[in-house]
C-alpha positions in Angstrom: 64.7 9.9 -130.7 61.8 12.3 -131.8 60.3 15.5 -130.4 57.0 16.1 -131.6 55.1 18.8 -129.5 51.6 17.3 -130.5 52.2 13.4 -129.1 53.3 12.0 -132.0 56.8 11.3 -131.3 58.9 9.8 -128.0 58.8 12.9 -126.4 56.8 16.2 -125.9 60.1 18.5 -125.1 63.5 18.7 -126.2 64.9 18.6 -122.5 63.0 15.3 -122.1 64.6 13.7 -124.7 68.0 15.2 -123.7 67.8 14.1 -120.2 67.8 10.3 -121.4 70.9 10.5 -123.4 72.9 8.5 -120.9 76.3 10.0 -119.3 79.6 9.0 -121.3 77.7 7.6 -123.9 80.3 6.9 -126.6 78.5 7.9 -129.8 76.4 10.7 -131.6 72.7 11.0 -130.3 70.3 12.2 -133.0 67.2 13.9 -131.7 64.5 14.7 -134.6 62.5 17.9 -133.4 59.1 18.0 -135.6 57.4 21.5 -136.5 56.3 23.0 -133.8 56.7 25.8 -131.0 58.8 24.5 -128.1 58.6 26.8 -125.0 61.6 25.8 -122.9 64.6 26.9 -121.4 66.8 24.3 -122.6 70.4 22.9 -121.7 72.9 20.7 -123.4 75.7 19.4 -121.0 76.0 15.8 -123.2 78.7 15.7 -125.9 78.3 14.4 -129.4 74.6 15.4 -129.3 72.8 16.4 -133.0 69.3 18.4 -132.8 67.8 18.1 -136.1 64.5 20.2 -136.7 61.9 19.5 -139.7 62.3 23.1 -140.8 63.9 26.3 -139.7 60.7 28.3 -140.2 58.6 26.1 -138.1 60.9 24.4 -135.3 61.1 26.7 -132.9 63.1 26.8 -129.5 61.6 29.8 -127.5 61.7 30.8 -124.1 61.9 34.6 -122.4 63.9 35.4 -120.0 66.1 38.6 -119.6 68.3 40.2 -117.8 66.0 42.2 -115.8 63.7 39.6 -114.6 64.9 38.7 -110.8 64.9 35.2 -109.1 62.6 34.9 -105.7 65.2 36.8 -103.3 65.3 39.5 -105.5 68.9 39.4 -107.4 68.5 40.8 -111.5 68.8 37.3 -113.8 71.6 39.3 -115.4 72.9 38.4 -118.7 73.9 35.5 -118.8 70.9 33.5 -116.9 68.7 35.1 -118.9 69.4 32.8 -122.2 66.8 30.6 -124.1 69.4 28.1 -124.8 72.3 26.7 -123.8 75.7 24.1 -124.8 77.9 23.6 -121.8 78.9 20.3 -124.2 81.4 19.9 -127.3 81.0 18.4 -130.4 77.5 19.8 -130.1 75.3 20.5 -133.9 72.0 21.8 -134.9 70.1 21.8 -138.2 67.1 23.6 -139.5 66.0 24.9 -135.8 64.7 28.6 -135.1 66.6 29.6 -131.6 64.8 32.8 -129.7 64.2 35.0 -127.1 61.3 36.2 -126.9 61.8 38.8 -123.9 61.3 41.6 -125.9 63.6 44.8 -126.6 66.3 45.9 -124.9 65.1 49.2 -123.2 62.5 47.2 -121.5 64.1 43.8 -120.7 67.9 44.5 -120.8 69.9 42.1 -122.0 68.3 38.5 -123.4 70.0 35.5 -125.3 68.1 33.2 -127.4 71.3 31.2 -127.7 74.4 30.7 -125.2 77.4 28.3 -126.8 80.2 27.6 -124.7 81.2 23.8 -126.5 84.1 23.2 -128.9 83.7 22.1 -132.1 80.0 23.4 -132.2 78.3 23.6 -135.2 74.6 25.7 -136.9 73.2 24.7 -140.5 70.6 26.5 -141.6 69.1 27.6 -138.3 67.7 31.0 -137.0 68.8 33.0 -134.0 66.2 35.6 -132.9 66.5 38.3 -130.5 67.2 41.8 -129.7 70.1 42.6 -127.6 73.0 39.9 -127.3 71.0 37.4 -128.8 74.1 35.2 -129.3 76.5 34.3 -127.1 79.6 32.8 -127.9 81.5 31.6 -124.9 83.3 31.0 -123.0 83.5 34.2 -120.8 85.7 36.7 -120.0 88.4 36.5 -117.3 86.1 38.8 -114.8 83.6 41.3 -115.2 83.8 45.0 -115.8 81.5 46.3 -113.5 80.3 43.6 -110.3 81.8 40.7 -108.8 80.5 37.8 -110.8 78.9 36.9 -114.1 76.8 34.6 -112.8 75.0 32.1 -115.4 75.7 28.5 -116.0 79.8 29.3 -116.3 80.4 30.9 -113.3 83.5 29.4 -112.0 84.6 27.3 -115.0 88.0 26.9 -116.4 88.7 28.7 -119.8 88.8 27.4 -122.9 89.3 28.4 -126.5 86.3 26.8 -128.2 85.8 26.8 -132.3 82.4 27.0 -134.0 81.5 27.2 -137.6 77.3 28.7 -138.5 76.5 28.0 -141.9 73.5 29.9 -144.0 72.1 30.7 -140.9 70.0 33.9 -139.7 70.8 36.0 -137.1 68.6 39.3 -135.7 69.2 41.6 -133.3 70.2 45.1 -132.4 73.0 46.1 -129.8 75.9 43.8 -129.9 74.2 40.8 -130.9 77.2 38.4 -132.0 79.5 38.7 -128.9 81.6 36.3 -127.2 85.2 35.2 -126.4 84.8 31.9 -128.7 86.6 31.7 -132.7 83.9 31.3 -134.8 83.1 31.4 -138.5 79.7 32.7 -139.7 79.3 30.9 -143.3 77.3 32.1 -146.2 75.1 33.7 -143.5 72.3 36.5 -143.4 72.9 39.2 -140.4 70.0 41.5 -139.8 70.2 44.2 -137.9 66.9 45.3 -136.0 65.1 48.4 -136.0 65.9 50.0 -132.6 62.3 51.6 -131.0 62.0 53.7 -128.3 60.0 53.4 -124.8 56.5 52.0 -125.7 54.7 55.3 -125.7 57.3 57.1 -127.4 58.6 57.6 -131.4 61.1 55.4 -132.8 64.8 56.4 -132.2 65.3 59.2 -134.6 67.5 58.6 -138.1 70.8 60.0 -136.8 70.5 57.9 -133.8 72.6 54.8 -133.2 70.9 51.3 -133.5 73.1 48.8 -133.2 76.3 46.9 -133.0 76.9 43.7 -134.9 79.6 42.1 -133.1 81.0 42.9 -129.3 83.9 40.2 -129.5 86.2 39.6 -126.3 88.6 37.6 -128.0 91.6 36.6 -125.9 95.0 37.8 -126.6 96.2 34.6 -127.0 94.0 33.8 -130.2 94.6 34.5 -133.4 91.1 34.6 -134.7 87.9 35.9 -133.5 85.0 36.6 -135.5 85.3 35.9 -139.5 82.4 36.2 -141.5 82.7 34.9 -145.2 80.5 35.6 -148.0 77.8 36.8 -145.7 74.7 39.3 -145.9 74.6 42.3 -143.5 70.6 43.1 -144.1 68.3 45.5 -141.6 65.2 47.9 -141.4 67.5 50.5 -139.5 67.9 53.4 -141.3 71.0 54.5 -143.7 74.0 54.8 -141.5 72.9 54.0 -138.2 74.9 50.6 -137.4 78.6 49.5 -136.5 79.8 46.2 -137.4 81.3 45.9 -134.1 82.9 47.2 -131.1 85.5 45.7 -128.5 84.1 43.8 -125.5 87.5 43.7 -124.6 90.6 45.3 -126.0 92.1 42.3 -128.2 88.6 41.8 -129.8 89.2 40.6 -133.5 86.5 40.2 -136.4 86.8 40.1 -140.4 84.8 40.2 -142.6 85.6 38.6 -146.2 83.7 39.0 -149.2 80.4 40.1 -148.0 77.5 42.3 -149.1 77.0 45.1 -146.2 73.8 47.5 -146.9 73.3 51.1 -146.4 72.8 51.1 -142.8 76.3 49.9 -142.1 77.9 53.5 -140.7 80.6 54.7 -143.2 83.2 54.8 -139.8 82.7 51.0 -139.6 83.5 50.6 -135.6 83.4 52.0 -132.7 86.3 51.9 -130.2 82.8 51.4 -127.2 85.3 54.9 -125.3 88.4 52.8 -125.2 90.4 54.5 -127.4 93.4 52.3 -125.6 91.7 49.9 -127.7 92.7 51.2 -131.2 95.8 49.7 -130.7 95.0 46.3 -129.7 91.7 45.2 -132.1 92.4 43.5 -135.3 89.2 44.8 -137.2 89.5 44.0 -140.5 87.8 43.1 -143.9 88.6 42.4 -147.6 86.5 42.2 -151.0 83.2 43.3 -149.7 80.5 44.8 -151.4 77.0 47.0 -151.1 76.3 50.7 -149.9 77.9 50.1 -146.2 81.2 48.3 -147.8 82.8 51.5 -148.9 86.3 51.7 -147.1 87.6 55.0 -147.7 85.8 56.7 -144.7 86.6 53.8 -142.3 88.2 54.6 -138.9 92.2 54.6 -139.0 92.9 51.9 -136.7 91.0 49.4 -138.9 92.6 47.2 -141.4 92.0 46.4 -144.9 93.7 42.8 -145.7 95.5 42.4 -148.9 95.2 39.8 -151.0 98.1 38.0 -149.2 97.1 38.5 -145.9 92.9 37.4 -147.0 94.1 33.3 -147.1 95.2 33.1 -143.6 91.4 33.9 -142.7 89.7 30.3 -144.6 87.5 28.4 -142.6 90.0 25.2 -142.6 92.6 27.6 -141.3 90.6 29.8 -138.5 89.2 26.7 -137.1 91.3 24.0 -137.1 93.3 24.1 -134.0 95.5 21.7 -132.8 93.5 18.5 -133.9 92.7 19.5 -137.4 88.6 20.1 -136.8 86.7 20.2 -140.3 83.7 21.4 -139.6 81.9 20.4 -142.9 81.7 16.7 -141.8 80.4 15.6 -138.1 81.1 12.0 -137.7 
């Protein structure tokens, strides 16, 4: 099947062409997404489904909803309705495809995801996720919410699961706790850019010494060994010197490592924040090992993080972290 936004293909939209891939359908569907700008708030419920776009740059899955936008009776969209995007489906994998949210900042919109996975054995090559605050989230959710009844979203309800996915030189942009999820992934040979934080439209940008951002805000379940690994990855922004964590707990056994990277100078020389739950410190496996650049140095870190040895740094290969109980290689999709 092919998208083409201009008439050339089988289909104007990517939901079109996802709505005819029949239920139970026994083998992978290949949908070709040509260049273009695809305004659409899509879902994926369909396993074994492949979006492949013509080129990163150019194929691009928009919509812009946030978290502060309210339906007809009046409720807030919340989070987790307010994504661009969404797999409710496993075996699920993009190529080449820009995913956004084009909402706008946070301290206007609130919260907005370009991208909401909640599928096992999901997979990103070479795509783009781009946003501002939580612009990815990796499902599935936690047990209940901190602060109101329900989470509401498309996962209200369901059953957990531990789901495994794998993003390979892809991009990913935002500002306050961008990467954040429950779900073990791996991010591959990836760049992570860390946005600029500005203040109220009339206003200065945040001051140096402010805070503007938070890479990761995992809520990793006891349970699982691994949360968030990064290998061989690029932590990039326009933030100034010292002004970002590479992560805080969304809950308290939150795990991310990061192996062999290149962080630059706006990586805070503390590293991470305990997000006042110093209960916390106790319970997070924050780690890294080998990395590199202005924001890598280790000997200011905070106490309660971890540098692996070079015994310990094996145990965190992709093969390893992701493949689970049926021995899921996510270099090869059948």
């Amino acid at each position: 099947m092919i998208v083409a936004s201009d008439g050339s293909g089988d289909f104007l939209t990517v939901q079109e062409a996802l709505d005819q891939i029949p239920n139970g359908h026994p083998e992978r569907v290949i949908i070709y997404i040509r260049n273009g700008v695809y305004k659409e708030k899509i879902h994926v419920e369909k396993p074994r489904v492949s979006l492949v776009g013509e080129s990163a740059e150019h194929t691009i899955l928009t919509f812009d909803d946030y978290a502060r936008k309210t339906f007809p009776n009046g409720d807030p969209y919340e989070t987790f309705h307010s994504y661009s995007f969404f797999v409710g489906a496993d075996d699920f994998s993009a190529e080449q495809i820009t995913f956004e949210n084009s909402a706008g900042r946070g301290a206007l919109v609130g919260q907005a995801l370009a991208a909401y996975v909640d599928g096992d054995r999901v997979t990103f090559k070479n795509c783009r996720f781009i946003g501002h605050q939580d612009t990815l989230f990796t499902g599935p959710l936690p047990p209940a919410p901190m602060q109101r009844a329900h989470f509401g979203g498309p996962r209200e309800g369901f059953p957990r699961r531990n789901v495994r996915q794998y993003y390979e030189q892809c991009y990913l942009e935002g500002d306050v706790d961008f990467i954040f999820g429950s779900a073990t992934a791996v991010f591959n040979q990836c760049e992570i850019f860390s946005k600029r934080r500005m203040g109220e439209e009339d206003a200065k940008e945040f001051p140096a010494d402010s805070i503007h951002g938070w890479l990761t805000a995992p809520s990793t379940p006891e349970e699982v060994p691994f949360g968030y690994v990064f290998h061989n990855c690029r932590l990039t922004s326009d933030a100034p010197v010292q002004s970002v964590y590479l992560g805080r707990p969304w809950r308290n056994y939150a795990k991310v490592a990061f192996l062999h990277c290149w962080m630059g100078e706006h990586i805070i020389m503390a590293g991470w924040d305990n997000w006042n739950k110093p209960e916390s410190e106790s319970t997070t496996a924050f780690c890294e090992y080998d990395c590199q650049g202005p924001g890598a140095s280790s000997e200011q870190r905070v106490a309660w993080s971890k540098k692996l040895t070079a015994e310990e740094a094996p145990s965190y290969s992709i093969q390893r972290v992701l493949a689970g109980e049926d021995g899921w290689n996510p270099m090869s999709i059948e």
